[in-house]
C-alpha positions as CSV (number, residue, x, y, z in Angstrom):
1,X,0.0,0.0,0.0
2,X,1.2,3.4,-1.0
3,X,0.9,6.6,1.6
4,X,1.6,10.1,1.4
5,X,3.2,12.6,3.5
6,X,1.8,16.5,3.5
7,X,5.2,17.3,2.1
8,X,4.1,15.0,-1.3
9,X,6.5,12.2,-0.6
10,X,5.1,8.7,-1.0
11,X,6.1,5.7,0.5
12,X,5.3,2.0,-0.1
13,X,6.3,-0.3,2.6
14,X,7.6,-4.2,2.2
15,X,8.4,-5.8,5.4
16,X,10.5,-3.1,7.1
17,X,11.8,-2.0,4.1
18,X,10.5,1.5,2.4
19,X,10.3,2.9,-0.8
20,X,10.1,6.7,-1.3
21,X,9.3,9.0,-4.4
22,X,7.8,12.2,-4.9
23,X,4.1,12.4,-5.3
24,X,2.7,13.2,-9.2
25,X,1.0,16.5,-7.6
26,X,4.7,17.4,-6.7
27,X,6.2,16.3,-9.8
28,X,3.2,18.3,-11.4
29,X,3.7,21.6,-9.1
30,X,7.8,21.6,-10.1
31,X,7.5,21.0,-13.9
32,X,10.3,19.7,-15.4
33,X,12.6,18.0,-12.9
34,X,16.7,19.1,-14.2
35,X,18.3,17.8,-11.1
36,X,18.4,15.5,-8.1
37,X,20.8,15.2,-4.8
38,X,20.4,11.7,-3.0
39,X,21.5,11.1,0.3
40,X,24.7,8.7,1.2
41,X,24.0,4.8,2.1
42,X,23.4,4.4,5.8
43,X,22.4,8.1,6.4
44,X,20.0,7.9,9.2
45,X,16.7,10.3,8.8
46,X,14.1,11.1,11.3
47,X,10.0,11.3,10.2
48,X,10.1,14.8,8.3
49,X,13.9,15.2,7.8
50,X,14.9,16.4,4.6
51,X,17.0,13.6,2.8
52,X,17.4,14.6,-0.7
53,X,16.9,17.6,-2.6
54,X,15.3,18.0,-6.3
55,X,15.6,21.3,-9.0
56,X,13.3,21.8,-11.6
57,X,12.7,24.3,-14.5
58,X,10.4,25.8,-12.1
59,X,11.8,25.6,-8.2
60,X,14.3,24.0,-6.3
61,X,12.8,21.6,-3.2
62,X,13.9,19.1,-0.9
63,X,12.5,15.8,-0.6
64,X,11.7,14.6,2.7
65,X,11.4,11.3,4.3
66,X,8.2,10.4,5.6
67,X,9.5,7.9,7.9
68,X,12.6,7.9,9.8
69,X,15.2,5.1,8.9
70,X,18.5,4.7,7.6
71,X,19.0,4.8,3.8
72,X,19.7,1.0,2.1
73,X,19.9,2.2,-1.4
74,X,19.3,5.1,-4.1
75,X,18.4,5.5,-7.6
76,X,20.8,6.1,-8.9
77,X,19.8,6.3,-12.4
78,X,17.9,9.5,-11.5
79,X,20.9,11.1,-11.0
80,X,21.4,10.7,-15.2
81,X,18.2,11.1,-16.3
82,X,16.2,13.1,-13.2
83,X,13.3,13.5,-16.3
84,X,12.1,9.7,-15.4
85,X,10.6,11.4,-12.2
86,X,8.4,13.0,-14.7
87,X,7.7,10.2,-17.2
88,X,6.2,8.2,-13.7
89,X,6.3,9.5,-10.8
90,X,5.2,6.6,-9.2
91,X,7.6,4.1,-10.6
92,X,10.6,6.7,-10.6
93,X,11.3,6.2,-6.3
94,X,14.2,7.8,-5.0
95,X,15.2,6.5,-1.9
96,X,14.8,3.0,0.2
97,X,14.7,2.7,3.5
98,X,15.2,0.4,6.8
99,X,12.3,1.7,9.1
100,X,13.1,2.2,12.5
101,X,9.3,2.9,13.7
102,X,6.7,1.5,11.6
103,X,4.1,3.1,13.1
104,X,4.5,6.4,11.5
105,X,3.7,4.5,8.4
106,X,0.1,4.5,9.9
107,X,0.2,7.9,10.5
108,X,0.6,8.8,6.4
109,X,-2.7,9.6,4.2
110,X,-3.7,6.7,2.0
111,X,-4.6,7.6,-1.9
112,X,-7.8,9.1,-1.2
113,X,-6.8,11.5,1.5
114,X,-3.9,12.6,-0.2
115,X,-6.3,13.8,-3.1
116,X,-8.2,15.1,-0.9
117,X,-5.7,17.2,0.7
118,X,-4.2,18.3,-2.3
119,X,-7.6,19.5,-3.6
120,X,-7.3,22.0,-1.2
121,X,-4.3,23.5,-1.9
């Protein structure tokens, strides 16, 4: 199951492992993505902690991670071609994770109150 943070991060969660990306309202709100800054293997993030950091044609932004872990692996083929974020956002993730409290996974908006949240903006 995929949930969203309010900062437009998604994360999908396999055993204790996470997958982030940014959400396609993001990628939408930044245009064209020109640039992207991973973190460093075993970097440890809290809930909210800004891990990586995107540029666009648009804006510059920083991605954050909606759950706190430490990082297990990157994409590194975004750092290439940063446009796949815009070809899928949801198949483009950026950063994996080993979560070190899966409860704030609970705490995330599923689909439906993401869009709901983001109708508001």
């Amino acid at each position: 199951m995929q949930k969203f943070s309010e900062e437009h991060e998604w994360v999908m969660v396999e055993g204790n492992i996470g997958t982030v990306g940014i959400s396609e309202y993001a990628i939408e709100q930044l245009g064209d993505i020109t640039f992207l800054e991973l973190p460093e293997i075993d970097d440890e993030f809290s809930a909210g902690d800004s891990a990586a950091f995107v540029e666009s044609v648009k804006a510059a932004s920083d991605i954050y991670t909606p759950v706190s872990g430490k990082i297990i692996e990157v994409n590194e083929t975004l750092l290439d071609t940063p446009e796949l974020l815009n070809q899928d956002a949801n198949a483009a993730w950026v950063f994996k994770l080993e979560i070190s409290d899966e409860s704030e996974f609970e705490e995330l908006m599923d689909q439906a109150s993401y869009d709901e949240y983001t109708s508001s903006l």
